[in-house]
Structures are given as C-alpha cells and as structure tokens.
LUMSEKE-808020 format. One record per atom (N, C-alpha, C): residue number from 0; residue in three letters; atom name; y, x, z. Coordinates in steps of 0.2 Angstrom, whole numbers, plus 5000, padded with zeros to 4 digits. Example, Ala and Ser with C-alpha at 12.3 -4.5 7.8 and 13.67 -1.06 7.14 Angstrom:
+-----+-----+----+------+------+------+
!   k !   r !  a !   yy !   xx !   zz !
+-----+-----+----+------+------+------+
!   0 ! ALA !  N ! 4972 ! 5066 ! 5039 !
!   0 ! ALA ! CA ! 4978 ! 5062 ! 5039 !
!   0 ! ALA !  C ! 4984 ! 5066 ! 5039 !
!   1 ! SER !  N ! 4989 ! 5064 ! 5035 !
!   1 ! SER ! CA ! 4995 ! 5068 ! 5036 !
!   1 ! SER !  C ! 5000 ! 5064 ! 5039 !
+-----+-----+----+------+------+------+
***
This chain:
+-----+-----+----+------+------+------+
!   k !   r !  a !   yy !   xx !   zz !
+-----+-----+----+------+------+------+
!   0 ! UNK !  N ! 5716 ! 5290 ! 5532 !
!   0 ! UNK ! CA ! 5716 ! 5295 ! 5526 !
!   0 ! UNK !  C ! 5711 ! 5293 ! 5521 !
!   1 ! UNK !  N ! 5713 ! 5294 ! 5515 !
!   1 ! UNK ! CA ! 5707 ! 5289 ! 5510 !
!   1 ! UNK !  C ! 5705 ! 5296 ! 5506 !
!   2 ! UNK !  N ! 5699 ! 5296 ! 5505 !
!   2 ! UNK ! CA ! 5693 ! 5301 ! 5504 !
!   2 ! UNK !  C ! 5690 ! 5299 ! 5499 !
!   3 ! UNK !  N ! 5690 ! 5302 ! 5492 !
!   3 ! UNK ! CA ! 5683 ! 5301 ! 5488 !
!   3 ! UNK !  C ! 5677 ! 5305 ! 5487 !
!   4 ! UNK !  N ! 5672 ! 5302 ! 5488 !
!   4 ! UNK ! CA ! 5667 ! 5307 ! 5486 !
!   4 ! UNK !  C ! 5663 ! 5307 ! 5479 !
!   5 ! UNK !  N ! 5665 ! 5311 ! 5475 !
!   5 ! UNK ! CA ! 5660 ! 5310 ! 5469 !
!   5 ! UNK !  C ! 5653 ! 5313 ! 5468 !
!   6 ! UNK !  N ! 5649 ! 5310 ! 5466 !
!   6 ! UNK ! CA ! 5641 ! 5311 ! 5467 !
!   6 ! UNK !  C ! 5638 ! 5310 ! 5460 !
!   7 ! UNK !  N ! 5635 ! 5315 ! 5458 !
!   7 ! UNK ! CA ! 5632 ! 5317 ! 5451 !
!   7 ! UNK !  C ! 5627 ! 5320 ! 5452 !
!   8 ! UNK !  N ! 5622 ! 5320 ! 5448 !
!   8 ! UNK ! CA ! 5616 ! 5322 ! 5446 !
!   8 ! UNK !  C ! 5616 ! 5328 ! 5444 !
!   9 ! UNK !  N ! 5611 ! 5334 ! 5448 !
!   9 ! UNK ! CA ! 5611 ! 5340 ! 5446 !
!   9 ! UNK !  C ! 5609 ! 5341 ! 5441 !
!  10 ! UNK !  N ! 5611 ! 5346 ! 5435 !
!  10 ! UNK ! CA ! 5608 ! 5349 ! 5430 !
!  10 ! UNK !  C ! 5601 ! 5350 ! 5430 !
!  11 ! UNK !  N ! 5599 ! 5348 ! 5425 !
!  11 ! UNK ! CA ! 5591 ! 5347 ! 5424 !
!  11 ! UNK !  C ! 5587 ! 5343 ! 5427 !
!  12 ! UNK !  N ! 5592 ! 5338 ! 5431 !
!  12 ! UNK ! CA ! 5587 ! 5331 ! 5432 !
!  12 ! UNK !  C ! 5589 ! 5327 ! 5429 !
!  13 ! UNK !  N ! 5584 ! 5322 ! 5424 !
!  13 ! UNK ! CA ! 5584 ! 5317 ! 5420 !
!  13 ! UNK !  C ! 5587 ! 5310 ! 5423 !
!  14 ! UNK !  N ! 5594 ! 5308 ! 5418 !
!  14 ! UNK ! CA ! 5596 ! 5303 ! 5419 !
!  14 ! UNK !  C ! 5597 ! 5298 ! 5415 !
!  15 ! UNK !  N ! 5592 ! 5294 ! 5417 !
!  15 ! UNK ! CA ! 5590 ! 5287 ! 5412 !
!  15 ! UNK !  C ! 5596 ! 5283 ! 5410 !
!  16 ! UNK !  N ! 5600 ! 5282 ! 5415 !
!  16 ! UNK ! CA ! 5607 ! 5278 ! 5415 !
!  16 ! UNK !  C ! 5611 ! 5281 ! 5411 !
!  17 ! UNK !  N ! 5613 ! 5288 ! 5411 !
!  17 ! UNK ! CA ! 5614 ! 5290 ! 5406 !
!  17 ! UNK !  C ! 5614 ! 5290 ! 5400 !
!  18 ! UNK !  N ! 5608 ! 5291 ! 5398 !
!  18 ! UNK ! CA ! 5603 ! 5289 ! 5392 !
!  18 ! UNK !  C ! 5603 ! 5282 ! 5389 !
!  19 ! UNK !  N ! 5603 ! 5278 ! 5395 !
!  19 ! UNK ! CA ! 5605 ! 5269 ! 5392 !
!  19 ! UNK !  C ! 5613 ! 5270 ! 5389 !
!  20 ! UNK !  N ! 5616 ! 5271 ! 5394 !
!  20 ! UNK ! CA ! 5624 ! 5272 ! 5394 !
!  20 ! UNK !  C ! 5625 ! 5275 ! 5383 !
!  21 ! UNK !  N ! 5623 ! 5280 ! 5384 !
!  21 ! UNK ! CA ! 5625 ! 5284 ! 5377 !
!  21 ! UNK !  C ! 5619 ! 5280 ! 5371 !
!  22 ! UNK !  N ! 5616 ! 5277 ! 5373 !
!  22 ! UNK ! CA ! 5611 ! 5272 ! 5368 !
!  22 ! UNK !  C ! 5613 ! 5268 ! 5365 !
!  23 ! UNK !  N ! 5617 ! 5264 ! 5371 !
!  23 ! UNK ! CA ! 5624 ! 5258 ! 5370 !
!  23 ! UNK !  C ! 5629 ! 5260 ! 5367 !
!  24 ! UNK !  N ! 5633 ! 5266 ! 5368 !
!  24 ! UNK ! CA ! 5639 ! 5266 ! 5363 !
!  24 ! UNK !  C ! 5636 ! 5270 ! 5357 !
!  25 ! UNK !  N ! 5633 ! 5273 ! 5356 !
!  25 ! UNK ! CA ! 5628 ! 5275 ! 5349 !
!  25 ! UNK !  C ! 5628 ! 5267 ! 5345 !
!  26 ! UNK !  N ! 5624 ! 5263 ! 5347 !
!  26 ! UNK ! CA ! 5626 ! 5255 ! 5345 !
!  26 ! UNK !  C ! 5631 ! 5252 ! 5343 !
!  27 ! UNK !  N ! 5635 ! 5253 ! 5349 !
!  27 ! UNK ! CA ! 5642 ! 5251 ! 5346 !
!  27 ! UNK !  C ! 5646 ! 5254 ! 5341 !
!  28 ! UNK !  N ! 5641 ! 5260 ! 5339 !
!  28 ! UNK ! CA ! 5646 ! 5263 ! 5333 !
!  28 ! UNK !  C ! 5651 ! 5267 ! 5336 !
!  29 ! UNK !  N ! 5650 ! 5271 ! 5343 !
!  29 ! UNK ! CA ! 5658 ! 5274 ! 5344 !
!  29 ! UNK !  C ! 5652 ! 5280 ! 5341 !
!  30 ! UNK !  N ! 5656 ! 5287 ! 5339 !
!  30 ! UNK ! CA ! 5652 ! 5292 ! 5336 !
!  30 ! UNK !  C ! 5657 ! 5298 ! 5342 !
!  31 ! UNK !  N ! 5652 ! 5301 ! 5341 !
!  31 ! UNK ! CA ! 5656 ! 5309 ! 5342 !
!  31 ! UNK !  C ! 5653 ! 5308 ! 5350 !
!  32 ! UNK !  N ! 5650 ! 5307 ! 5356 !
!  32 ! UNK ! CA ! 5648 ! 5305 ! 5361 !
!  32 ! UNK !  C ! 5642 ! 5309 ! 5363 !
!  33 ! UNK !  N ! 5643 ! 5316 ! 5363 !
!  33 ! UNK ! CA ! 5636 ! 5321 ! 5363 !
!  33 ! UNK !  C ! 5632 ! 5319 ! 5368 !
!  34 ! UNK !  N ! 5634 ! 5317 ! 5374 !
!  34 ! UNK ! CA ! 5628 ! 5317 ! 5379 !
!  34 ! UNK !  C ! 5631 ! 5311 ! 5385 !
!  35 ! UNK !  N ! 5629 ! 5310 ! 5389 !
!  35 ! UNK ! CA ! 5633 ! 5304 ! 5393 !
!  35 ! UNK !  C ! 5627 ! 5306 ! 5402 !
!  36 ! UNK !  N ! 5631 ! 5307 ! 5408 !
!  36 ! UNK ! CA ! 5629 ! 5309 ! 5415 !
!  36 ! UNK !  C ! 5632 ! 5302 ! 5419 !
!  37 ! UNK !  N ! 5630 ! 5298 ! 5422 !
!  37 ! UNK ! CA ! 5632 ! 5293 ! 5425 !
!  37 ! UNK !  C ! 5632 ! 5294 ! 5432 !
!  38 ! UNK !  N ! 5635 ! 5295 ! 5437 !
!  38 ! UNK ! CA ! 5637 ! 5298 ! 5445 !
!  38 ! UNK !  C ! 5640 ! 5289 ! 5449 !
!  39 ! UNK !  N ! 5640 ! 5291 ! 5453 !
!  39 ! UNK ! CA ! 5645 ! 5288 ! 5459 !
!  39 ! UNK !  C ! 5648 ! 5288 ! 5462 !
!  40 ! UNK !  N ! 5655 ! 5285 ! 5462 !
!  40 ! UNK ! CA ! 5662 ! 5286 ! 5467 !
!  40 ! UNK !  C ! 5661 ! 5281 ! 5470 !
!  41 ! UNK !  N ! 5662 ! 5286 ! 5477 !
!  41 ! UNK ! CA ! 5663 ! 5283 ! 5486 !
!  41 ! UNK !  C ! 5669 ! 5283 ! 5487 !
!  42 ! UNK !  N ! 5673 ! 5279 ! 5489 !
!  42 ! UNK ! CA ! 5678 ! 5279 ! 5492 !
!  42 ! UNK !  C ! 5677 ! 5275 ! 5500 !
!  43 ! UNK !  N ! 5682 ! 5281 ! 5504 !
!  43 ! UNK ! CA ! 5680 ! 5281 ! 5510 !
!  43 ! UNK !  C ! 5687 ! 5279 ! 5515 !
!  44 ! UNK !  N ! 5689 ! 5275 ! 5520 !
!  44 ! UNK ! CA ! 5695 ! 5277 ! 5523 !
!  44 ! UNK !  C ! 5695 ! 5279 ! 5530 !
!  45 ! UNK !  N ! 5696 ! 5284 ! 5531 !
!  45 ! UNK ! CA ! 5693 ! 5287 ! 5538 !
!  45 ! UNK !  C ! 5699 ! 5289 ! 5542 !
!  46 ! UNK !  N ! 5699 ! 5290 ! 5549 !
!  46 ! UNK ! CA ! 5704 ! 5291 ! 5553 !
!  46 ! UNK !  C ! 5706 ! 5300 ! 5552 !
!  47 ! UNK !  N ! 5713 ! 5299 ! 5552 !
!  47 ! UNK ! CA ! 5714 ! 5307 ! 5553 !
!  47 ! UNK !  C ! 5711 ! 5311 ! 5557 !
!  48 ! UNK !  N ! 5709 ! 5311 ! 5560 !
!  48 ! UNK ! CA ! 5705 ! 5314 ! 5566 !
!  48 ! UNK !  C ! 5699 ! 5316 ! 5563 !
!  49 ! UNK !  N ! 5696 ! 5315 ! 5557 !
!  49 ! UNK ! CA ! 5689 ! 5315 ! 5554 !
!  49 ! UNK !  C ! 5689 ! 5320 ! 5552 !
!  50 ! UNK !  N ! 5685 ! 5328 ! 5552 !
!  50 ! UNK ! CA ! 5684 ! 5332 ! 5553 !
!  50 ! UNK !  C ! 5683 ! 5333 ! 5544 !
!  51 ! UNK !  N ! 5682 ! 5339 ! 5543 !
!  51 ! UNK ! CA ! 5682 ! 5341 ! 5536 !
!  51 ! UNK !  C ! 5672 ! 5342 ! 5535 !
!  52 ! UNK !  N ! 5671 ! 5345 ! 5542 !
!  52 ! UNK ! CA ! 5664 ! 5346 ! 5543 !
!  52 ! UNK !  C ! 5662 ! 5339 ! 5542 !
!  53 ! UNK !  N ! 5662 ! 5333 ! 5546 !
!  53 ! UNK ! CA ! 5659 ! 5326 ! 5546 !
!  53 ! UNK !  C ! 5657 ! 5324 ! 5542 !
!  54 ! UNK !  N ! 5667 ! 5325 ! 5538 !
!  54 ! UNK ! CA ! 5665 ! 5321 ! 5531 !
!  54 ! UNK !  C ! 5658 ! 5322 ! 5526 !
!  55 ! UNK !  N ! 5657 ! 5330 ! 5525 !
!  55 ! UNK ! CA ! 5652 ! 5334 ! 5522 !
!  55 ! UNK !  C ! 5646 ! 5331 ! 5526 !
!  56 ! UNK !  N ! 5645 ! 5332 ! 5532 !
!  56 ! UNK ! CA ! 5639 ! 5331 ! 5535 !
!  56 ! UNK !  C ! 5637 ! 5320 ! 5531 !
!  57 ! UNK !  N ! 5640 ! 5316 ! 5531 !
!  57 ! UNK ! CA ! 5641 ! 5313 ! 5528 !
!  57 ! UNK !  C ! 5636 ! 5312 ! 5521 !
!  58 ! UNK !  N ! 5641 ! 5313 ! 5517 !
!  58 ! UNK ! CA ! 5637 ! 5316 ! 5510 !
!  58 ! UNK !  C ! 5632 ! 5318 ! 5511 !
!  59 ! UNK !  N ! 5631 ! 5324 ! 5516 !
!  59 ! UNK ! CA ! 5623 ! 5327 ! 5516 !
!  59 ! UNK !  C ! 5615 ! 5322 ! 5520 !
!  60 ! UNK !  N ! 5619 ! 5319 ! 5525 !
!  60 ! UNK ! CA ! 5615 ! 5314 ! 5528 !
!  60 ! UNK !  C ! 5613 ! 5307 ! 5526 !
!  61 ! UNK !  N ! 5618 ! 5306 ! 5520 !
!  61 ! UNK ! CA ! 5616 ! 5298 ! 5518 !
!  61 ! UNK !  C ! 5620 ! 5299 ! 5511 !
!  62 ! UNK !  N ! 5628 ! 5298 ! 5507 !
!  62 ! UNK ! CA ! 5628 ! 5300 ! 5504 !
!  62 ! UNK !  C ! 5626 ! 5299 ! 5496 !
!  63 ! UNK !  N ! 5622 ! 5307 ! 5499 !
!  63 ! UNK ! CA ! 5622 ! 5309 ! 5494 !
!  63 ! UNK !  C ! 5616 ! 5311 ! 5493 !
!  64 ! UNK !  N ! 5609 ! 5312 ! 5490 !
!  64 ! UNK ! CA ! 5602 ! 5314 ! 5489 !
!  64 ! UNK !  C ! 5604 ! 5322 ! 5487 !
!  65 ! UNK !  N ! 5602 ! 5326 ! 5494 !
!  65 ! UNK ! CA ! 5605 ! 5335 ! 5488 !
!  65 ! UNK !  C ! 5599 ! 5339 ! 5485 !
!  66 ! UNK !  N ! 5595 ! 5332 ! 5488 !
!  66 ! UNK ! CA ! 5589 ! 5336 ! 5483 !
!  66 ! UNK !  C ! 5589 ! 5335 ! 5476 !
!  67 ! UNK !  N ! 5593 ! 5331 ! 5473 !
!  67 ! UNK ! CA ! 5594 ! 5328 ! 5464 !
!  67 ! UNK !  C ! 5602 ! 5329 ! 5464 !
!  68 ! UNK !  N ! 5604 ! 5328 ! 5470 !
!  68 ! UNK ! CA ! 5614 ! 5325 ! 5468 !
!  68 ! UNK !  C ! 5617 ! 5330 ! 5470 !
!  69 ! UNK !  N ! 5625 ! 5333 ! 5468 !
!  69 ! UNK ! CA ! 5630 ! 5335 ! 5469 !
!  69 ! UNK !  C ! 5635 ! 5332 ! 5473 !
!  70 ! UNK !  N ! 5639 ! 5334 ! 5477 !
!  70 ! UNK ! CA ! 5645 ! 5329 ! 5479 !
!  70 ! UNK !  C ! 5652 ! 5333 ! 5477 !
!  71 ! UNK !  N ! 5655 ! 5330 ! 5478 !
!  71 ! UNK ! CA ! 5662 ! 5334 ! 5478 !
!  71 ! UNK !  C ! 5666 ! 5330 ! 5480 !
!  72 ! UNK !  N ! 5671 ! 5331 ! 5487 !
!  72 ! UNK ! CA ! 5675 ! 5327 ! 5491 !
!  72 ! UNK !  C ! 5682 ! 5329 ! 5489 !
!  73 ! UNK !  N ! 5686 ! 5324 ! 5487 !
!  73 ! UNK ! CA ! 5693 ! 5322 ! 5486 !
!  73 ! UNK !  C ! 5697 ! 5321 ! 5493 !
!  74 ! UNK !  N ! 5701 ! 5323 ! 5494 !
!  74 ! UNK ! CA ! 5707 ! 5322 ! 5499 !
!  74 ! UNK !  C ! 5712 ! 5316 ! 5496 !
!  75 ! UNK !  N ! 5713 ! 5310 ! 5496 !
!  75 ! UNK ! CA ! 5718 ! 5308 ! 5492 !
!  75 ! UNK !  C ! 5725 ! 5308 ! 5497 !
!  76 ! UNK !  N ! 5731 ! 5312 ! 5493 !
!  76 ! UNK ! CA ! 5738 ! 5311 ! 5496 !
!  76 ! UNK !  C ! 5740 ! 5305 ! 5497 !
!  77 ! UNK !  N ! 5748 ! 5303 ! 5500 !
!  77 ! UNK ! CA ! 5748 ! 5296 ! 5499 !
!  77 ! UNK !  C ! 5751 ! 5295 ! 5493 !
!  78 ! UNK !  N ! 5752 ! 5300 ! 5486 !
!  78 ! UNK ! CA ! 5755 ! 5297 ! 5479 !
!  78 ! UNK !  C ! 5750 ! 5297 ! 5478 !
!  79 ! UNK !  N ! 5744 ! 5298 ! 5478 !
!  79 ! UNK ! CA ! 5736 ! 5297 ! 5473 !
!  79 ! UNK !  C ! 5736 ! 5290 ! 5476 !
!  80 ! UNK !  N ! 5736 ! 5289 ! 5482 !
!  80 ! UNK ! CA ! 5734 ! 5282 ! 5484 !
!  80 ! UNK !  C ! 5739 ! 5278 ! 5481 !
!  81 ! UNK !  N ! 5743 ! 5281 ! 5483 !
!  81 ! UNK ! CA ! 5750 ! 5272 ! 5477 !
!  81 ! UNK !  C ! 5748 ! 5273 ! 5471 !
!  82 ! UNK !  N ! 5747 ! 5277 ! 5466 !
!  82 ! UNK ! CA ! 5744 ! 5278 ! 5462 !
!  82 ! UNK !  C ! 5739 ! 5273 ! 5457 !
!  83 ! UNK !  N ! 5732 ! 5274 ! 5465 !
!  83 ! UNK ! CA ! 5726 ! 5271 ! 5461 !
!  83 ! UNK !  C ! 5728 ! 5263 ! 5463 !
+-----+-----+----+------+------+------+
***
C-alpha cells in the first residue's frame, strides 16, 4: 500500500525556506505570488496489514515535529499510483 504523508509548518511558525523560496521568484519577475510555505512529502510503501493507527503513530514519533509541523496522510489507490 503506498502512503503519503504531507508535513507543513503550523500557522505562526516562521518559515525562512519559504521566505527564500518567494524572494526567488519575486527576482525572477514572476508577480502575483502573495506568500510562499515550504512542507515535505513522505512517501511510504507499507504492507497491507499496517494499521491506520501505526501509520499516525509514525508521523508523531519521527515524522513529523508536532510541535512546529502538521501532517496529513494520503491513502494512494492503485490509479493514483499509475498515475504518479
């Protein structure tokens, strides 16, 4: 079963990466680019047997920092996976 987990920065924690990220395209001249949050996508291939809870315990014990970060877990079906 292939899993993603997306991990992003809570609101109101400052993000430099971010902030470089939108500095750069401001340079490049793209406009309109109000604000720019930079996160991390996990992908995971785990056996079916892997629990809904594990996966979470996961994220919470490495992960993911939930004292700055969010996660949010994807299920991928198998047309998301031919897909990506």
């Amino acid at each position: 079963m292939k899993i993603r987990i997306f991990v992003t920065l809570k609101n109101g924690v400052l993000d430099p990466q971010g902030k470089a990220i939108h500095h750069a395209l401001e340079n490049l001249d793209f406009k309109g680019v109000n604000d720019v949050r930079a996160g991390k996508l996990i992908e995971l291939d785990v056996d079916d047997s892997t629990s809904d809870s594990d996966i979470e315990k996961m994220c919470e014990k490495l992960l993911a920092n939930t004292v700055i970060e969010n996660f949010e877990i994807e299920k991928l079906t198998d047309q998301a996976t031919e897909e990506a």
